[in-house]
TORKOL-4160 file (C-alpha; in steps of 0.2 Angstrom, whole numbers, padded with zeros to 4 digits, m for minus):
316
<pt num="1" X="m0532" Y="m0764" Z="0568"/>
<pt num="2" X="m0536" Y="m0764" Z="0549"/>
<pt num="3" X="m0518" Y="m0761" Z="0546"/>
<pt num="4" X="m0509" Y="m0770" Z="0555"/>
<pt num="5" X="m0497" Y="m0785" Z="0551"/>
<pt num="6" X="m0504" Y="m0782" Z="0533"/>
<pt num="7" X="m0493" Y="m0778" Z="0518"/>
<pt num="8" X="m0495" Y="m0762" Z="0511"/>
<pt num="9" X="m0489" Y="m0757" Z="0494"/>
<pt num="10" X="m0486" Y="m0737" Z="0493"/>
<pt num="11" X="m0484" Y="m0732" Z="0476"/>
<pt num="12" X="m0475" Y="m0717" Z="0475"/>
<pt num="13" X="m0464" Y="m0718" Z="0491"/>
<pt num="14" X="m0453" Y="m0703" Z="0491"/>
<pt num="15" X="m0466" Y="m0690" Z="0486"/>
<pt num="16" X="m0475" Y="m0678" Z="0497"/>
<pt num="17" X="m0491" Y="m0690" Z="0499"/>
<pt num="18" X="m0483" Y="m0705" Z="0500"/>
<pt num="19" X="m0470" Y="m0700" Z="0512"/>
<pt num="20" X="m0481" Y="m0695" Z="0524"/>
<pt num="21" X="m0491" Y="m0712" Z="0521"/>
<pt num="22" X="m0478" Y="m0723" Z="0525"/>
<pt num="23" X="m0477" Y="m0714" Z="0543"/>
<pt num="24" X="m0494" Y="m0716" Z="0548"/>
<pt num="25" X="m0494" Y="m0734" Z="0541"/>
<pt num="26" X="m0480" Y="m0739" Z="0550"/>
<pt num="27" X="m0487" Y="m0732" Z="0569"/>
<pt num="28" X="m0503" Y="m0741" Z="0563"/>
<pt num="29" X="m0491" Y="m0757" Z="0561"/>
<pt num="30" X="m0492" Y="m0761" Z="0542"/>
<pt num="31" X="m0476" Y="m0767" Z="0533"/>
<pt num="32" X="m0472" Y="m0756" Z="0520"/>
<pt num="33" X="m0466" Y="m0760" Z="0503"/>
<pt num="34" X="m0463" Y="m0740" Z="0493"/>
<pt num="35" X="m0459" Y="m0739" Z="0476"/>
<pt num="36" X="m0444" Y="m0725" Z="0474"/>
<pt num="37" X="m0437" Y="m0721" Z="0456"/>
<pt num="38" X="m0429" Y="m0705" Z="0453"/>
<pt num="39" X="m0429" Y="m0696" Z="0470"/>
<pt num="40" X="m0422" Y="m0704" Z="0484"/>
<pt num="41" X="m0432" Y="m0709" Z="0499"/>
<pt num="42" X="m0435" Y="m0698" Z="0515"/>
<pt num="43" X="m0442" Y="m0709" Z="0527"/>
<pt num="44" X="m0426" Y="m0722" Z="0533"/>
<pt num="45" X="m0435" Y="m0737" Z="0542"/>
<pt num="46" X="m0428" Y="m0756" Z="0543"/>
<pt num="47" X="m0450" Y="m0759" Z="0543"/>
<pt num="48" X="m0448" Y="m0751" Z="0525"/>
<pt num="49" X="m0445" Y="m0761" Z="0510"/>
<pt num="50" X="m0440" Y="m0750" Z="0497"/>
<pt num="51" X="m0441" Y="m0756" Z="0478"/>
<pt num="52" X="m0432" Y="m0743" Z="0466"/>
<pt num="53" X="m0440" Y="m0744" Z="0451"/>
<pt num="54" X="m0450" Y="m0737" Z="0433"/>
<pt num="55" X="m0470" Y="m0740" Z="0435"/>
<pt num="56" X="m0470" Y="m0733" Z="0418"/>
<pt num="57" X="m0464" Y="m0752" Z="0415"/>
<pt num="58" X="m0475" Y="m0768" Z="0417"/>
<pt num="59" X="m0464" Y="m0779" Z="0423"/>
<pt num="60" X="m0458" Y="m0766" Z="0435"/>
<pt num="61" X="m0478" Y="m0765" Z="0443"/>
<pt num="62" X="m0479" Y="m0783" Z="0443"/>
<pt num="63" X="m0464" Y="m0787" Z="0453"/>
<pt num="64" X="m0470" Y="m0775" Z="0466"/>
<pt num="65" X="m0487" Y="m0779" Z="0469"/>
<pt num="66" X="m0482" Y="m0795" Z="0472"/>
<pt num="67" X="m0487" Y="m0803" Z="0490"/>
<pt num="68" X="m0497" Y="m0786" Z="0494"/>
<pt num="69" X="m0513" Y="m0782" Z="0505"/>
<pt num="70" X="m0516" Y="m0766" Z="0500"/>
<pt num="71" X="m0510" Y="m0755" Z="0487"/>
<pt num="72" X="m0510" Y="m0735" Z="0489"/>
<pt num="73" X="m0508" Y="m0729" Z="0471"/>
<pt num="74" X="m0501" Y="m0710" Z="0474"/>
<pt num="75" X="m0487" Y="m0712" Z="0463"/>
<pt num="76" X="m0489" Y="m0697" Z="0449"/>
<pt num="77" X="m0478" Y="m0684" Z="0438"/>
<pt num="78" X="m0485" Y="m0667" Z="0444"/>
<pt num="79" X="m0478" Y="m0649" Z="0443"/>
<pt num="80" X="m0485" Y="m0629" Z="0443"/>
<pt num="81" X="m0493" Y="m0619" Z="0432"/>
<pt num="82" X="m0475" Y="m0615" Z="0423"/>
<pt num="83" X="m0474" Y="m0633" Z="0416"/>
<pt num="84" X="m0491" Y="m0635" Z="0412"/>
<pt num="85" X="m0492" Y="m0618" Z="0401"/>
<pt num="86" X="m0476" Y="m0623" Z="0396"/>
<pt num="87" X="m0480" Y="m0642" Z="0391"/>
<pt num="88" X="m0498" Y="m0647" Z="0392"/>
<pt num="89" X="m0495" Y="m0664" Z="0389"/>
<pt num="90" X="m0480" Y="m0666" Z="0402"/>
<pt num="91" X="m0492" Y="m0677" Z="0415"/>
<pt num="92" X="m0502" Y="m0687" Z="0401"/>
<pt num="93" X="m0493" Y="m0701" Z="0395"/>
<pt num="94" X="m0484" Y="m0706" Z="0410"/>
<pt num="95" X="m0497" Y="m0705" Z="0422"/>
<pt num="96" X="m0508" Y="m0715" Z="0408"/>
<pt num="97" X="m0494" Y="m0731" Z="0410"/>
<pt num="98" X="m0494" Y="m0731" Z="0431"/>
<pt num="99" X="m0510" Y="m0728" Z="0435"/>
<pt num="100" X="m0519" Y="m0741" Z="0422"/>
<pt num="101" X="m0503" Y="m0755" Z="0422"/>
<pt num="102" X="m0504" Y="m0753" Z="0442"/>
<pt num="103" X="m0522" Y="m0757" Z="0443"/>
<pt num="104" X="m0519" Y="m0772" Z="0429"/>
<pt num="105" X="m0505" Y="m0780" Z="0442"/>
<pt num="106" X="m0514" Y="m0776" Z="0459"/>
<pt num="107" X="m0529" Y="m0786" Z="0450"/>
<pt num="108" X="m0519" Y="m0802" Z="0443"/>
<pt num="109" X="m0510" Y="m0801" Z="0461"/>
<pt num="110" X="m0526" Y="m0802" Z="0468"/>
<pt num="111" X="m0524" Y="m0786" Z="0482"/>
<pt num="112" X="m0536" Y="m0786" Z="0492"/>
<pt num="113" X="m0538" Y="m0769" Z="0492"/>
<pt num="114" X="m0533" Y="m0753" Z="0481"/>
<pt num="115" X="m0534" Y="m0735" Z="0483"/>
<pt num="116" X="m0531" Y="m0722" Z="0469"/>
<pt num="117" X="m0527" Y="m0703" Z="0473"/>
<pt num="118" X="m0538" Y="m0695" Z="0460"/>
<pt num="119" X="m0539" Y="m0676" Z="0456"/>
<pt num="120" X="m0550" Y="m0662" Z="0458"/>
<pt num="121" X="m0545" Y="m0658" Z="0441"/>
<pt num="122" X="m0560" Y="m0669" Z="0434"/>
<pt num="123" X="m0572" Y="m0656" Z="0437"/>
<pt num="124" X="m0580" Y="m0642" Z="0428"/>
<pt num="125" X="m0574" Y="m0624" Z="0430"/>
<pt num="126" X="m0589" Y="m0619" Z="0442"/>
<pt num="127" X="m0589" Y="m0605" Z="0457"/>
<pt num="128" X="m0597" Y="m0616" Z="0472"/>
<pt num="129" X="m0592" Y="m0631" Z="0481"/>
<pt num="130" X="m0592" Y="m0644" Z="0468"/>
<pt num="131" X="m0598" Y="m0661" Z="0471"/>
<pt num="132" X="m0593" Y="m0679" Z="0467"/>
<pt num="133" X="m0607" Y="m0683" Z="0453"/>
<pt num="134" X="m0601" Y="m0668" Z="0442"/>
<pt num="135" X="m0585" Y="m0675" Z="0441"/>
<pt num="136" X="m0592" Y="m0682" Z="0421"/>
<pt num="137" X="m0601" Y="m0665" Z="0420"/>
<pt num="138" X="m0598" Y="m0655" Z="0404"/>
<pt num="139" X="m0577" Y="m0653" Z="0401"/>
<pt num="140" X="m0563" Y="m0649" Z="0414"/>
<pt num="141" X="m0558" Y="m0632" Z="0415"/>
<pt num="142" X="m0545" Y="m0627" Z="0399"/>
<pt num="143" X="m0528" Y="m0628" Z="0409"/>
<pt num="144" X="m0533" Y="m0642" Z="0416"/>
<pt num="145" X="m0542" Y="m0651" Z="0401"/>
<pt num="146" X="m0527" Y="m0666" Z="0397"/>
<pt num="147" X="m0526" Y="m0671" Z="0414"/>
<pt num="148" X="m0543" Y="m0669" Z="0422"/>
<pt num="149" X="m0549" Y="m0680" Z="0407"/>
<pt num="150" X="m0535" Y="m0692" Z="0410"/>
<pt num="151" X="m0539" Y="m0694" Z="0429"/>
<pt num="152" X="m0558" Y="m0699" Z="0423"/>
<pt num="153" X="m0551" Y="m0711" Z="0412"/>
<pt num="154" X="m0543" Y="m0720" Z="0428"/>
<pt num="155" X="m0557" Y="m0717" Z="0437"/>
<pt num="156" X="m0566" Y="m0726" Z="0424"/>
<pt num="157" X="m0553" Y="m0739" Z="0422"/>
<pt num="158" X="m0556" Y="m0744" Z="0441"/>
<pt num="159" X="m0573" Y="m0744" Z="0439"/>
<pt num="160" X="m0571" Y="m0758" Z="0426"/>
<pt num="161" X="m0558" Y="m0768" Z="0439"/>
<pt num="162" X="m0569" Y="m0764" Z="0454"/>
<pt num="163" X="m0584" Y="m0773" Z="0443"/>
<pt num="164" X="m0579" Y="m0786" Z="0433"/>
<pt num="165" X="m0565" Y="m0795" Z="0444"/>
<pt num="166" X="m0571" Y="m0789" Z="0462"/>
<pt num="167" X="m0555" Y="m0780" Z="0466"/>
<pt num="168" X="m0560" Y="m0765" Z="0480"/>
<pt num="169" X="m0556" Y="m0750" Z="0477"/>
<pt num="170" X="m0555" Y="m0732" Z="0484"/>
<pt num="171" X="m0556" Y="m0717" Z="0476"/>
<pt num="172" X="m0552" Y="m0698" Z="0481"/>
<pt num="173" X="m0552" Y="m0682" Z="0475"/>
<pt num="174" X="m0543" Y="m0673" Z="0487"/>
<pt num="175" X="m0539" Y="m0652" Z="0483"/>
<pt num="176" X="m0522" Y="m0644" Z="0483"/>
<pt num="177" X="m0510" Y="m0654" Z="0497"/>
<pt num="178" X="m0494" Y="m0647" Z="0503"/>
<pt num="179" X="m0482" Y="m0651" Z="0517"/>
<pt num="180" X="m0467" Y="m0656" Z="0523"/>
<pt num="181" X="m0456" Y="m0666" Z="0509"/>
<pt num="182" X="m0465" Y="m0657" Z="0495"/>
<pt num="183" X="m0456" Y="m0651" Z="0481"/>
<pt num="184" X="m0447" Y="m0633" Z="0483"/>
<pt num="185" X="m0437" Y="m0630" Z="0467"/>
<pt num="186" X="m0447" Y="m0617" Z="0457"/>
<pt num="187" X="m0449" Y="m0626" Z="0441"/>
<pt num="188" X="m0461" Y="m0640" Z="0446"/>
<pt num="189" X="m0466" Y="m0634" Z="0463"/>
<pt num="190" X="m0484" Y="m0629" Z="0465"/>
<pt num="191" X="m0491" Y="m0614" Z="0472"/>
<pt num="192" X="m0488" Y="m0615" Z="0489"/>
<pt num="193" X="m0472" Y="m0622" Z="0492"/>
<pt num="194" X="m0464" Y="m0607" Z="0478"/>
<pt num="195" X="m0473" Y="m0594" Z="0488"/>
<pt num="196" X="m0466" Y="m0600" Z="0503"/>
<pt num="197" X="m0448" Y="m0602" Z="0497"/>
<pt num="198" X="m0447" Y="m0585" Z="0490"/>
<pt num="199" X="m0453" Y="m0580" Z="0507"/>
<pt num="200" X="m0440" Y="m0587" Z="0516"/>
<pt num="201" X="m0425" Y="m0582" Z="0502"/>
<pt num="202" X="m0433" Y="m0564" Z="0507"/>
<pt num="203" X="m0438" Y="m0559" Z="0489"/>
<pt num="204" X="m0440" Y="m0541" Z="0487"/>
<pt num="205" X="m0451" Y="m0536" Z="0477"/>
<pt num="206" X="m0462" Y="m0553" Z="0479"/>
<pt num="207" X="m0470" Y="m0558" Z="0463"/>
<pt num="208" X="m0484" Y="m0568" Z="0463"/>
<pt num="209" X="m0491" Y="m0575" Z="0448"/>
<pt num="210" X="m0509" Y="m0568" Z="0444"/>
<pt num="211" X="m0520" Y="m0557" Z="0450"/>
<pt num="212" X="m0522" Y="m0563" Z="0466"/>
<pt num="213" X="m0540" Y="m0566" Z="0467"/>
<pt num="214" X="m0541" Y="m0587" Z="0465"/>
<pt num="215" X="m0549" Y="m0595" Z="0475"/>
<pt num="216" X="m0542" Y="m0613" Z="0484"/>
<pt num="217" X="m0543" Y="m0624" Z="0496"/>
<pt num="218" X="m0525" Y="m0631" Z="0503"/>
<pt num="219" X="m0527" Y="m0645" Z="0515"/>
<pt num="220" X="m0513" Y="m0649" Z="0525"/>
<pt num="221" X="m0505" Y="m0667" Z="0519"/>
<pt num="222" X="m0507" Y="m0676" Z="0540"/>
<pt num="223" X="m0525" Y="m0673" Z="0538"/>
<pt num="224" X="m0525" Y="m0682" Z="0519"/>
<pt num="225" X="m0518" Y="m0696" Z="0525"/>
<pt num="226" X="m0530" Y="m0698" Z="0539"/>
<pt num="227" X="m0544" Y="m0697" Z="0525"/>
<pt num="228" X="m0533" Y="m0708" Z="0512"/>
<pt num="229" X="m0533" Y="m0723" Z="0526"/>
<pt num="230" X="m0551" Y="m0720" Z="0532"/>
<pt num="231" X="m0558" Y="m0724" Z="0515"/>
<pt num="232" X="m0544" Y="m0737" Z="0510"/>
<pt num="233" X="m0551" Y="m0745" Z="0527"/>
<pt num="234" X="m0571" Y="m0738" Z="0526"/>
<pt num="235" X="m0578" Y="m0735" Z="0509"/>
<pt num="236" X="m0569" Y="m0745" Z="0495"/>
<pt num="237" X="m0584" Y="m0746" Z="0484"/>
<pt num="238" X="m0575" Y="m0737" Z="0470"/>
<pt num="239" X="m0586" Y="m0721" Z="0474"/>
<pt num="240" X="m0576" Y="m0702" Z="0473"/>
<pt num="241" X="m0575" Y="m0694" Z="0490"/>
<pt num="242" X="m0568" Y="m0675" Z="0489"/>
<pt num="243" X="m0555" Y="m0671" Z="0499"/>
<pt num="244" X="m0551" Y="m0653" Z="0508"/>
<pt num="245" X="m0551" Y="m0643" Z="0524"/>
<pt num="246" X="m0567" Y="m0634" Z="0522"/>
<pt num="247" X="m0557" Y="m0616" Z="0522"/>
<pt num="248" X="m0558" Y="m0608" Z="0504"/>
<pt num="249" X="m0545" Y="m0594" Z="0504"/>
<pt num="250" X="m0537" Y="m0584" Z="0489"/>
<pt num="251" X="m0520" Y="m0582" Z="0484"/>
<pt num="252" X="m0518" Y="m0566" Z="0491"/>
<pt num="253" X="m0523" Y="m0570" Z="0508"/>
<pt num="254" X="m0512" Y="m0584" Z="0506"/>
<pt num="255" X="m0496" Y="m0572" Z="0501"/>
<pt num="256" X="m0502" Y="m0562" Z="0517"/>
<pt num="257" X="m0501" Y="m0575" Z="0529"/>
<pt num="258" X="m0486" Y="m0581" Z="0521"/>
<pt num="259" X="m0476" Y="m0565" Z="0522"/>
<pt num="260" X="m0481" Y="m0566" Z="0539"/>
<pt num="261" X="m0475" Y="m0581" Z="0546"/>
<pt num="262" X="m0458" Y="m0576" Z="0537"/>
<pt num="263" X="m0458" Y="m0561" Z="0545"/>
<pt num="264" X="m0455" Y="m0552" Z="0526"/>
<pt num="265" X="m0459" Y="m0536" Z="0524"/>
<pt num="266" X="m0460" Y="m0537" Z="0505"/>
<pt num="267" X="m0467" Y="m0525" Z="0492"/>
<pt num="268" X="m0477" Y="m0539" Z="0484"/>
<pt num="269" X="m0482" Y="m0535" Z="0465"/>
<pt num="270" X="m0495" Y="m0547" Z="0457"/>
<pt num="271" X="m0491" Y="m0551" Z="0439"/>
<pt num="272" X="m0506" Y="m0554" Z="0430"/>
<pt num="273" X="m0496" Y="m0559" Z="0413"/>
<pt num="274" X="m0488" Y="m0574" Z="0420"/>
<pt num="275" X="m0498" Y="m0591" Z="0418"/>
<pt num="276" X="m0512" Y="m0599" Z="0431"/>
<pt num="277" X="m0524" Y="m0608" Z="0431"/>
<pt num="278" X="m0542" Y="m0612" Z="0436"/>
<pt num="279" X="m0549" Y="m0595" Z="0446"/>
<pt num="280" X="m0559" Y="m0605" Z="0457"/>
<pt num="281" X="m0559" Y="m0623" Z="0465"/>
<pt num="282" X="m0567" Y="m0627" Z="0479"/>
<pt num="283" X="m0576" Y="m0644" Z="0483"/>
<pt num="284" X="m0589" Y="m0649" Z="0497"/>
<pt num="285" X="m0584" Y="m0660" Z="0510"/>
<pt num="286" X="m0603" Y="m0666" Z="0516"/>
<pt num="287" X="m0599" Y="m0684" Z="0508"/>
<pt num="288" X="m0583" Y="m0687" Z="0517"/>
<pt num="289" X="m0590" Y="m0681" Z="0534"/>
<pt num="290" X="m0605" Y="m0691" Z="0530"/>
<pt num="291" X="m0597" Y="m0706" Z="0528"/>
<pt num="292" X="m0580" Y="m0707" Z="0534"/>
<pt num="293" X="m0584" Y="m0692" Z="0548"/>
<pt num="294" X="m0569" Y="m0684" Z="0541"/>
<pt num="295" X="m0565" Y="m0667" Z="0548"/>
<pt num="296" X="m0550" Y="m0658" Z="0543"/>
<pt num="297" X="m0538" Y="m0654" Z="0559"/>
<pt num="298" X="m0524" Y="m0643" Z="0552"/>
<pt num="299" X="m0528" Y="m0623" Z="0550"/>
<pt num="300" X="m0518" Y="m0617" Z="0534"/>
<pt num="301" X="m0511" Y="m0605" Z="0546"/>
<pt num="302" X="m0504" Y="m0619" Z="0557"/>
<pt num="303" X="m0499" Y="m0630" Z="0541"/>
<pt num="304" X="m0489" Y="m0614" Z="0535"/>
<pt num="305" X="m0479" Y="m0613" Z="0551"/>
<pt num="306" X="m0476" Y="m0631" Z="0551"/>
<pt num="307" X="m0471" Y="m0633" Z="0533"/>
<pt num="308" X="m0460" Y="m0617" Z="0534"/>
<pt num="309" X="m0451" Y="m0623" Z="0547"/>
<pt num="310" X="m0448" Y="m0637" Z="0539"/>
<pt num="311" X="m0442" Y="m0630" Z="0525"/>
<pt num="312" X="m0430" Y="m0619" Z="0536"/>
<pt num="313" X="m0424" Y="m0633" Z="0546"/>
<pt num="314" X="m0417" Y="m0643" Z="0527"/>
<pt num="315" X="m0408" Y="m0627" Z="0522"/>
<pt num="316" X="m0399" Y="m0627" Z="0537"/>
């Protein structure tokens, strides 16, 4: 019953996480208030209060914290590999402005609680399960060095809310997240959702960025939520908790099991030339099932079908 009758501030309303929030928040009987700004919203509920916005702008994150429970800050500019090679600093400055004026309005509103969607990006280039406290470990890997170093800043940033005015606060670092109502169109889309649409487009040959070899972990976005709400609800002590569903799996089998479910015979050719990024990230889960007992439900094979269907059904 944590979440019911309470008002619950989703930053970030029409995005792939926030989308899927606002579902689950509203069969757990929160009202919803979602911020929209560019993209219009994909969830149509009269329980949905829908604020179109710019959280780059104070005012803006003042107005809708406003009367607010609980604030879920997964509100972000994101994209692949292309934009990153292509402009480093495209996530920086904007992402800077929501995340730290969001924090700033939650606390003067007096939320009661507040949780912010880190990133795995924090860490260190290492080849093991990483854990939380090397998220301040040595420097995040190159491609990912601006932003990794501007999610420890928030993460930082919260620590300093969490203690000197008392706001609780959430924090996760969940891996690579894909799903229904993530973004398709090749030149922000991230690896997943571009495989899969050349997949469906039947693309022959079937290029794949790099060489095939990196390593993930792709957690299916129902099973996010479920841990996003169980530590909003559990363990807002402003404490990292990783994020993943426990099966590691590289960007070949991936294209495999891809090609699979799309029944595609493509010749696939991996182009090694073409801009990636870190070649292994993985992280270990013992905190989250510790605490939270968090245990992924989705396979990726499962999540595939379902988000490939998906993805047929909107082109039809």
């Amino acid at each position: 019953m944590f979440y019911q009758n309470k008002k619950v501030l989703v930053a970030g309303g029409s995005g792939l996480i926030g989308s899927h929030t606002i579902q689950e928040l509203l069969l757990r009987g929160a009202e919803v208030r979602a911020t929209i700004h560019s993209k219009a919203p994909v969830i149509v509920n009269d329980r949905i209060e829908y604020i179109q916005c710019d959280l780059t702008k104070k005012e803006d994150c003042v107005k809708v914290t406003e009367g607010i429970d609980y604030v879920i800050l997964c509100a972000a500019n994101t994209s692949g590999a292309a934009v990153m090679e292509k402009n480093p600093i495209a996530h920086i400055t904007a992402n800077l402005l929501i995340n730290s004026q969001i924090l700033e309005a939650a606390c003067l509103a007096k939320v009661s609680r507040l949780l912010f969607v880190s990133s795995t990006t924090v860490y260190p280039a290492v080849t093991y399960p990483v854990k939380e406290e090397e998220g301040f470990t040595g420097e995040p890997h190159p491609s990912y060095f601006a932003v990794g170093w501007m999610k420890r800043y928030i993460e930082k940033l919260a620590e300093f809310y969490y203690q000197r005015y008392g706001l609780k606060i959430a924090l996760i670092r969940p891996t690579n997240v894909y799903g229904p109502y993530d973004k398709f169109d090749f030149e922000t889309s991230h690896v997943l959702p571009a495989l899969m649409r050349r997949a469906v487009e039947k693309q022959n040959p079937f290029e794949v960025w790099g060489d095939g070899s990196a390593v993930r972990d792709f957690i299916y976005v129902s099973d996010l939520v479920e841990a996003l709400l169980l530590t909003l609800e559990n363990y807002a002590e402003c404490q990292p908790l990783n994020i993943g569903s426990g099966q590691p799996v590289t960007i070949k089998e991936s294209v495999e099991l891809i090609l699979k479910l799309t029944d595609n015979p493509a010749v696939t050719i991996y182009d090694d030339s073409k801009p990636t990024t870190i070649p292994f990230r993985v992280v270990d889960l013992t905190k989250a099932e510790t605490i939270l007992g968090f245990k992924p439900k989705v396979s990726l094979e499962t999540g595939l079908r379902k988000t490939i269907d998906w993805y047929r059904s909107t082109l039809a």
